[in-house]
N, CA, C and O atoms as a Tinker XYZ file with bonds, in Angstrom:
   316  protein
     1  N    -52.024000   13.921000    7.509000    73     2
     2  CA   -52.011000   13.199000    8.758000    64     1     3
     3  C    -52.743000   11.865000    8.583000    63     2     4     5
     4  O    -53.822000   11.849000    7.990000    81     3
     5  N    -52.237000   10.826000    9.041000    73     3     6
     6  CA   -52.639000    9.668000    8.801000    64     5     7
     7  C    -53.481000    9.450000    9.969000    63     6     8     9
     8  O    -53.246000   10.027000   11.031000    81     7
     9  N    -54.984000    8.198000    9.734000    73     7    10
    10  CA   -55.729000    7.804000   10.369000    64     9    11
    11  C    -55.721000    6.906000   10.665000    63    10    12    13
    12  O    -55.918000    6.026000    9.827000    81    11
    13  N    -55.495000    6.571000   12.001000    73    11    14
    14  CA   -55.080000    5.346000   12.948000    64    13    15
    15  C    -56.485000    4.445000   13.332000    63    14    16    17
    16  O    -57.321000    5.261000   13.720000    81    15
    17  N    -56.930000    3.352000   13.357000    73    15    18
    18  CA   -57.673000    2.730000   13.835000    64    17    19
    19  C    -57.716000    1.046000   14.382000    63    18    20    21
    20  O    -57.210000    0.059000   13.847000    81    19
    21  N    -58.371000    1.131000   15.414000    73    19    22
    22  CA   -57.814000   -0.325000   16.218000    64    21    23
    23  C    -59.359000   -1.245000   16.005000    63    22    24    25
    24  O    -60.427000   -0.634000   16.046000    81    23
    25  N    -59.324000   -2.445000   15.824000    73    23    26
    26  CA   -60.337000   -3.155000   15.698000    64    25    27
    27  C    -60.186000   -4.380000   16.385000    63    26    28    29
    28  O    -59.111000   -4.807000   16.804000    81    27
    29  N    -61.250000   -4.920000   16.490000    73    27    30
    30  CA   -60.965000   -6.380000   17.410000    64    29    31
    31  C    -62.775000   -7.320000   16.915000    63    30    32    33
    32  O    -63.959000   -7.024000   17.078000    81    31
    33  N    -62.110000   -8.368000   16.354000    73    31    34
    34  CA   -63.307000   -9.463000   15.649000    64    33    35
    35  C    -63.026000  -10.778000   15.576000    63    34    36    37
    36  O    -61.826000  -10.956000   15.788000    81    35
    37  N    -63.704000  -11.930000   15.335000    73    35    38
    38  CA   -63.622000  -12.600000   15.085000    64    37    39
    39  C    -62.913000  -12.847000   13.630000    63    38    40    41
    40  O    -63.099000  -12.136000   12.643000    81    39
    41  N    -62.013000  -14.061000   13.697000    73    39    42
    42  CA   -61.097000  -14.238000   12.190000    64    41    43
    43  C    -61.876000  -14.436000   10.833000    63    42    44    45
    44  O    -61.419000  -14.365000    9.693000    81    43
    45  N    -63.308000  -14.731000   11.283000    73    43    46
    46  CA   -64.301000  -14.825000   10.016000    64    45    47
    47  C    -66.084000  -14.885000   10.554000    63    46    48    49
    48  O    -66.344000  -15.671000   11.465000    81    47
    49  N    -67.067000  -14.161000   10.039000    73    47    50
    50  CA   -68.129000  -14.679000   10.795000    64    49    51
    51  C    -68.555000  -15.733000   11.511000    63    50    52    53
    52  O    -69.453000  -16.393000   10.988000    81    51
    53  N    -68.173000  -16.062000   12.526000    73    51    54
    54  CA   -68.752000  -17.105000   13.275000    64    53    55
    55  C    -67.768000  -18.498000   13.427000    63    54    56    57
    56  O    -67.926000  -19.708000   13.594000    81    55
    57  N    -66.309000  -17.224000   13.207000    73    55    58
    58  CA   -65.645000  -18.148000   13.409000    64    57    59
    59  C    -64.959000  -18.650000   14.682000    63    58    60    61
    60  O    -65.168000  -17.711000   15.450000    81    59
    61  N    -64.388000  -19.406000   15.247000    73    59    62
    62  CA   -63.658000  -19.598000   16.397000    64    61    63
    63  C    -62.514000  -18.656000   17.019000    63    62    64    65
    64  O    -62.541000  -18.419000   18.226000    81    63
    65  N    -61.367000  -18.041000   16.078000    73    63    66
    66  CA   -60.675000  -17.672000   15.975000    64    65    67
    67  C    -60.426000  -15.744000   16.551000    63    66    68    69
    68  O    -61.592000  -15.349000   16.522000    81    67
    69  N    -59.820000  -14.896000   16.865000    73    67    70
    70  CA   -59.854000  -13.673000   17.027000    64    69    71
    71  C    -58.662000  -13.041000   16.326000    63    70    72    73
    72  O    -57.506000  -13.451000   16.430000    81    71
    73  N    -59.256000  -11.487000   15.242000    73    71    74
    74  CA   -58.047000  -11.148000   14.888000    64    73    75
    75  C    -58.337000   -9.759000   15.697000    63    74    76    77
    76  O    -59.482000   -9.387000   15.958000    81    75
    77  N    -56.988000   -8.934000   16.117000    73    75    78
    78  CA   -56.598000   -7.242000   16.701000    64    77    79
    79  C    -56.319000   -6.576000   15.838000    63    78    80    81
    80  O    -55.140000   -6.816000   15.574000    81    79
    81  N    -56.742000   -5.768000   15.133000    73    79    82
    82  CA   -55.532000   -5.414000   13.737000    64    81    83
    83  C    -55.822000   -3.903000   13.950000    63    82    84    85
    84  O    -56.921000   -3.387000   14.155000    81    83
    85  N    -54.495000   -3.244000   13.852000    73    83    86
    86  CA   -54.276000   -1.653000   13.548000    64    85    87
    87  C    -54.159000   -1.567000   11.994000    63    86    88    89
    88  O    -53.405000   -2.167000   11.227000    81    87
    89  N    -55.357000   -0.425000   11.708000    73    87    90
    90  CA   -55.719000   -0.068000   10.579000    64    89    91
    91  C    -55.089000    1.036000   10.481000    63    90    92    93
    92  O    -55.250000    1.830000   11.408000    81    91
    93  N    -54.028000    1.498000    9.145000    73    91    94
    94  CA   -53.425000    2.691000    9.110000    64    93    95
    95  C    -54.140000    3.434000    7.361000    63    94    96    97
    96  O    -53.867000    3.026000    6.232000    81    95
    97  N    -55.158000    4.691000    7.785000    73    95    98
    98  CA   -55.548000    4.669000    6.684000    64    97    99
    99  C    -55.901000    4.039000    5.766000    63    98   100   101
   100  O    -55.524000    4.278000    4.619000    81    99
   101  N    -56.783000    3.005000    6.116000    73    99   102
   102  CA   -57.750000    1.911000    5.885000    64   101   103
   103  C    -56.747000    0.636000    5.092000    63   102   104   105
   104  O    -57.161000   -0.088000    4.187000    81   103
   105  N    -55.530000    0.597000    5.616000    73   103   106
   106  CA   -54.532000   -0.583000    4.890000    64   105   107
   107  C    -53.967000   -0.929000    6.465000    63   106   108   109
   108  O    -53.496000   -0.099000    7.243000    81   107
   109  N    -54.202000   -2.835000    6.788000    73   107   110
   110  CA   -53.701000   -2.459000    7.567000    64   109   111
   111  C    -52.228000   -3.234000    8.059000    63   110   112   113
   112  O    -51.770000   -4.190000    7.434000    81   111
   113  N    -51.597000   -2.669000    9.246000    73   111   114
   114  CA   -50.403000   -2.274000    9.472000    64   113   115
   115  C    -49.842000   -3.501000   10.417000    63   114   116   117
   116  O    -48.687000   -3.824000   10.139000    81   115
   117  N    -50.363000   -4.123000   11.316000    73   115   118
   118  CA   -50.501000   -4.579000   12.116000    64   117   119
   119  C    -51.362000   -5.504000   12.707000    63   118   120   121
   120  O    -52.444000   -4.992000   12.997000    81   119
   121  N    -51.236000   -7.010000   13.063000    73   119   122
   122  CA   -52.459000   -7.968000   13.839000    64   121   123
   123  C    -51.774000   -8.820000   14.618000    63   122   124   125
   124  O    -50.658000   -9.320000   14.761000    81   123
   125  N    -52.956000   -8.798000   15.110000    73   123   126
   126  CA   -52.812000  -10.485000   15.952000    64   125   127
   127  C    -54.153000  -11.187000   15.962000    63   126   128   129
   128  O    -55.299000  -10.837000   16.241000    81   127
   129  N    -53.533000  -12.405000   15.518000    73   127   130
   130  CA   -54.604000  -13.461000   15.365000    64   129   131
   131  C    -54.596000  -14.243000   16.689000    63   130   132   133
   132  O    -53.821000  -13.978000   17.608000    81   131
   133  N    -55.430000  -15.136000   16.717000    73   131   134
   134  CA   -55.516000  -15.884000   17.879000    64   133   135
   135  C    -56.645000  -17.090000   17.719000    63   134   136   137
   136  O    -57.723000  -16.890000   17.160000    81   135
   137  N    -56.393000  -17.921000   18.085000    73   135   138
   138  CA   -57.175000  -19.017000   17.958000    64   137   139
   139  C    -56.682000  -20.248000   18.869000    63   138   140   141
   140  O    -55.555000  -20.710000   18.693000    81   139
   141  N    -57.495000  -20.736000   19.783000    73   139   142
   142  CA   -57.154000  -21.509000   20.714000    64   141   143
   143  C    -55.838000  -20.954000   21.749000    63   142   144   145
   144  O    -55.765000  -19.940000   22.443000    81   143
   145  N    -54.940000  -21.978000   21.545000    73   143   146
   146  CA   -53.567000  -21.315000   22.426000    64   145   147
   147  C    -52.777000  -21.126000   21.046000    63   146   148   149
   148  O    -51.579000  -21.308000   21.260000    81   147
   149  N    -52.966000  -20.904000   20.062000    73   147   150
   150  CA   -51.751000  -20.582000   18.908000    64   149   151
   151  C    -51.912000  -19.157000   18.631000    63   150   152   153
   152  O    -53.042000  -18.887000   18.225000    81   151
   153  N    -51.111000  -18.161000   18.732000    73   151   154
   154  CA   -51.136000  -16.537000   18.481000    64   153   155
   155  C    -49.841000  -16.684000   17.393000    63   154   156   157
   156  O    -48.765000  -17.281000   17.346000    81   155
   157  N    -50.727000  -15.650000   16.453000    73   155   158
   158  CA   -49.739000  -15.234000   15.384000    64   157   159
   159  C    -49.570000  -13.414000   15.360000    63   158   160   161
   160  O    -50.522000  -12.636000   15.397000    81   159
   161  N    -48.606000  -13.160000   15.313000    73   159   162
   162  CA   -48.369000  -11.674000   15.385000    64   161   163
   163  C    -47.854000  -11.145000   13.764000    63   162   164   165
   164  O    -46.806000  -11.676000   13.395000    81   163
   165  N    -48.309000  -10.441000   13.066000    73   163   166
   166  CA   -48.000000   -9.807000   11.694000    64   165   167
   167  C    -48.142000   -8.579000   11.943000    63   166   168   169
   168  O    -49.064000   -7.945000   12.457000    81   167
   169  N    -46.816000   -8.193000   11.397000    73   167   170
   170  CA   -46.953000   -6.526000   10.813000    64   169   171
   171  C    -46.570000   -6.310000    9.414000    63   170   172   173
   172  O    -46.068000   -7.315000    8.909000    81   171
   173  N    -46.672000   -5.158000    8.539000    73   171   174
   174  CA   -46.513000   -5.408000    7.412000    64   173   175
   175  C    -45.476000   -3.566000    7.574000    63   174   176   177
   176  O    -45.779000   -2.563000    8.220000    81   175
   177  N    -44.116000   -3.882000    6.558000    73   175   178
   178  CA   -43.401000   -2.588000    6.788000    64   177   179
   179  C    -44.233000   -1.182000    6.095000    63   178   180   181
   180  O    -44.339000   -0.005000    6.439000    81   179
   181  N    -44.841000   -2.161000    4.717000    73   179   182
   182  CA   -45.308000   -0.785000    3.774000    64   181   183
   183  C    -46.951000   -0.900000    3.876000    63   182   184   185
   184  O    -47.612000   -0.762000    2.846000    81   183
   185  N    -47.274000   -1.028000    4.509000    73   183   186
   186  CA   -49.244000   -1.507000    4.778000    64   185   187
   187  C    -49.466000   -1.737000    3.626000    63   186   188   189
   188  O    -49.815000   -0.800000    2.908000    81   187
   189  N    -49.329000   -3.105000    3.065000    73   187   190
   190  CA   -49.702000   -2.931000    1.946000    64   189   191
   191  C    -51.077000   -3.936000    1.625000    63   190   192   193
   192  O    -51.446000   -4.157000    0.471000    81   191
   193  N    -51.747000   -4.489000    2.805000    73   191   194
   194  CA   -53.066000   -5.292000    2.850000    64   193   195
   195  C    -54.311000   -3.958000    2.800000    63   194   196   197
   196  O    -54.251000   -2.972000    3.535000    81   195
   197  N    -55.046000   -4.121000    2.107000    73   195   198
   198  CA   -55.991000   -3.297000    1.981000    64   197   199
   199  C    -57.267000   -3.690000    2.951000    63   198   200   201
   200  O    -57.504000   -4.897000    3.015000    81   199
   201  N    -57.953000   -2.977000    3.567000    73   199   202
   202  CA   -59.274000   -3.453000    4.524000    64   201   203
   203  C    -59.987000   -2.898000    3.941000    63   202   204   205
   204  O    -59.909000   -1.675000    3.824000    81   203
   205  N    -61.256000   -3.881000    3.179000    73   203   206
   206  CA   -63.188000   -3.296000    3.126000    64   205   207
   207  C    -63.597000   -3.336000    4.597000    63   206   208   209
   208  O    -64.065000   -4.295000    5.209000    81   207
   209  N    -63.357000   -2.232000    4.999000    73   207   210
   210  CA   -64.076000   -1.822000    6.397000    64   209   211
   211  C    -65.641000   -2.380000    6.328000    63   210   212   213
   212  O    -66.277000   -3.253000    6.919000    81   211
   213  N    -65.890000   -1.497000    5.387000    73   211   214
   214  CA   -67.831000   -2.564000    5.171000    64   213   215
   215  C    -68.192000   -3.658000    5.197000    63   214   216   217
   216  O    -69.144000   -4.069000    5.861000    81   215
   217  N    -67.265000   -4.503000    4.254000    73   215   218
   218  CA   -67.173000   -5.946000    4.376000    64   217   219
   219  C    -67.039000   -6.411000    5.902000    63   218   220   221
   220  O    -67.414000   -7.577000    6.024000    81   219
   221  N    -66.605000   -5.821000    7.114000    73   219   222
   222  CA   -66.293000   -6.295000    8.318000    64   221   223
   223  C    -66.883000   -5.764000    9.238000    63   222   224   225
   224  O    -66.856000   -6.079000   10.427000    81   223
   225  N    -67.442000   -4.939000    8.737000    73   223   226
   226  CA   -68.055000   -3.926000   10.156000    64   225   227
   227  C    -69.380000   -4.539000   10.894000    63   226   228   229
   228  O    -69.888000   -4.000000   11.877000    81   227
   229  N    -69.816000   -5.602000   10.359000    73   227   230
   230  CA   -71.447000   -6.017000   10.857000    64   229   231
   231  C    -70.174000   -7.000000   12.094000    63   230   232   233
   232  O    -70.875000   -7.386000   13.030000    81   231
   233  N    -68.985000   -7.362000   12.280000    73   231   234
   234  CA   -68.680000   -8.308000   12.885000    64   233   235
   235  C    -67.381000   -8.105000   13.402000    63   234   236   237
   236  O    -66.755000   -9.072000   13.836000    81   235
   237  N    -66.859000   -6.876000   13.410000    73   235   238
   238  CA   -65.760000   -6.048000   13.718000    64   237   239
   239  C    -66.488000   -4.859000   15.004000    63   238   240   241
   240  O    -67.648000   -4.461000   15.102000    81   239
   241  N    -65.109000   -4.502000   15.972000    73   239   242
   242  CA   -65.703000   -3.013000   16.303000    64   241   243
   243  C    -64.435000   -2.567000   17.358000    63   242   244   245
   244  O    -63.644000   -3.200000   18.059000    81   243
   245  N    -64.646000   -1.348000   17.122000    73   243   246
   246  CA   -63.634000   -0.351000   17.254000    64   245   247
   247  C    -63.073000   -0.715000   18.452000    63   246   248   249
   248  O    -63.754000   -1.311000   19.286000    81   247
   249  N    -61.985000   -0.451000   18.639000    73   247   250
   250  CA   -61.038000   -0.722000   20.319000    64   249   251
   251  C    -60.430000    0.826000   20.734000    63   250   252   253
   252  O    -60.677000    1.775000   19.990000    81   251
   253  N    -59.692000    0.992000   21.864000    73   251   254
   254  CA   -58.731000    1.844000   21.677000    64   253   255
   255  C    -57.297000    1.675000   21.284000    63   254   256   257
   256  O    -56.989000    0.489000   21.165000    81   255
   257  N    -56.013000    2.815000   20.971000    73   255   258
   258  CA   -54.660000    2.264000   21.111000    64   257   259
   259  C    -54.188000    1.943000   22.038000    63   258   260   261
   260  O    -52.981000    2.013000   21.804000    81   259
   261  N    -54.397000    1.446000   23.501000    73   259   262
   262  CA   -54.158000    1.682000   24.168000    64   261   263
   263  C    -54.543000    0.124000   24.564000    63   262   264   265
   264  O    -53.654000   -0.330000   25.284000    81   263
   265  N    -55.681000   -0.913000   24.294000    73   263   266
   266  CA   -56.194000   -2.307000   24.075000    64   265   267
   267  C    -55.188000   -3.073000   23.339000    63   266   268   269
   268  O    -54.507000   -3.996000   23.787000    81   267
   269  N    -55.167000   -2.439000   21.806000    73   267   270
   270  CA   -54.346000   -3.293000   21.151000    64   269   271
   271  C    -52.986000   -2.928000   21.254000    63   270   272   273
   272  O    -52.422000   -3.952000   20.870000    81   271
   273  N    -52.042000   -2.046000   21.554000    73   271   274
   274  CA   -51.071000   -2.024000   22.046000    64   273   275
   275  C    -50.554000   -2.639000   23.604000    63   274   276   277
   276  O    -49.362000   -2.602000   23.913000    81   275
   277  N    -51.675000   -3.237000   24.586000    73   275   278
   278  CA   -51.449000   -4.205000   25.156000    64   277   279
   279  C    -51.084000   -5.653000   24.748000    63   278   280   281
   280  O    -50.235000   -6.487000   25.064000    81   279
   281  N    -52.313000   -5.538000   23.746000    73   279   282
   282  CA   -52.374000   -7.360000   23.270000    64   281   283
   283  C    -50.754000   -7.056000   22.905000    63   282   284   285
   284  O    -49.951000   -7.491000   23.731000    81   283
   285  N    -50.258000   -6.408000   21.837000    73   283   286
   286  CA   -49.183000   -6.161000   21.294000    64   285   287
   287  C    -48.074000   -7.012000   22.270000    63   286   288   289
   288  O    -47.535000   -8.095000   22.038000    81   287
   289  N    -47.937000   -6.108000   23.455000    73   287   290
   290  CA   -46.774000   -6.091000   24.012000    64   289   291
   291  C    -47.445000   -7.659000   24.531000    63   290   292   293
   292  O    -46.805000   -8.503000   23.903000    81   291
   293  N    -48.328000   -8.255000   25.297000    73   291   294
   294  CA   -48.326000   -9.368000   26.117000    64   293   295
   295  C    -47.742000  -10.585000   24.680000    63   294   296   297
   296  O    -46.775000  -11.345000   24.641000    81   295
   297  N    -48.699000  -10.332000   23.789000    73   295   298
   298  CA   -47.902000  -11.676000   22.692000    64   297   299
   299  C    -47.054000  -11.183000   21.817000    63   298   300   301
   300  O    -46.225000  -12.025000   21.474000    81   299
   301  N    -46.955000  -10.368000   21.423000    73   299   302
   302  CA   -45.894000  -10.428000   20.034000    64   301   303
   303  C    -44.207000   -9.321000   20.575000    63   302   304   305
   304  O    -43.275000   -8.904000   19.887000    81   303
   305  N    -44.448000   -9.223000   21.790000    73   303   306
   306  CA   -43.256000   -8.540000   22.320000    64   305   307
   307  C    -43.441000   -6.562000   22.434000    63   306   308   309
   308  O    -44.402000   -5.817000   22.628000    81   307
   309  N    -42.308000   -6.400000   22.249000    73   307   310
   310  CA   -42.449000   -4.399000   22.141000    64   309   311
   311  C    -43.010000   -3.988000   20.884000    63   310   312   313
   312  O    -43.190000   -4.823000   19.998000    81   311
   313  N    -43.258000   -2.963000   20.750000    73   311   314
   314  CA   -44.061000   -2.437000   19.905000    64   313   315
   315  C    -43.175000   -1.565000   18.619000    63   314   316
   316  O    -43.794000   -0.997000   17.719000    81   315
């Protein structure tokens, strides 16, 4: 059974920018970036981006599916 996880951070420490990204078994599957009024929506078919959760976690933090499957549908369309 695969482990689903939703996150929501800034695009880099202290940066301007916001990424949403669904983590599928720590590769992840799904984002949205955001920065000013420009939104970019990525999904990837085979998850094939890897996440250091550690590397992000002092500046990352957990959401529900239910958050980022909003952002989902308001910018990047159906899910």
């Amino acid at each position: 059974m695969s482990i689903v996880r939703y996150y929501r951070g800034p695009d880099e420490p202290g940066g301007s920018g916001e990424i949403i990204a669904e983590v599928v078994d720590g590769m992840m599957r799904r984002r949205i970036e955001r920065d000013g009024m420009v939104v970019t929506c990525v999904g990837y078919d085979e998850y094939p981006v890897n996440i250091d959760m550690a590397g992000v976690a002092e500046y990352t933090w957990e959401i529900d599916q239910q958050e980022f499957e909003d952002e989902w549908a308001k910018y990047c369309g159906s899910t």
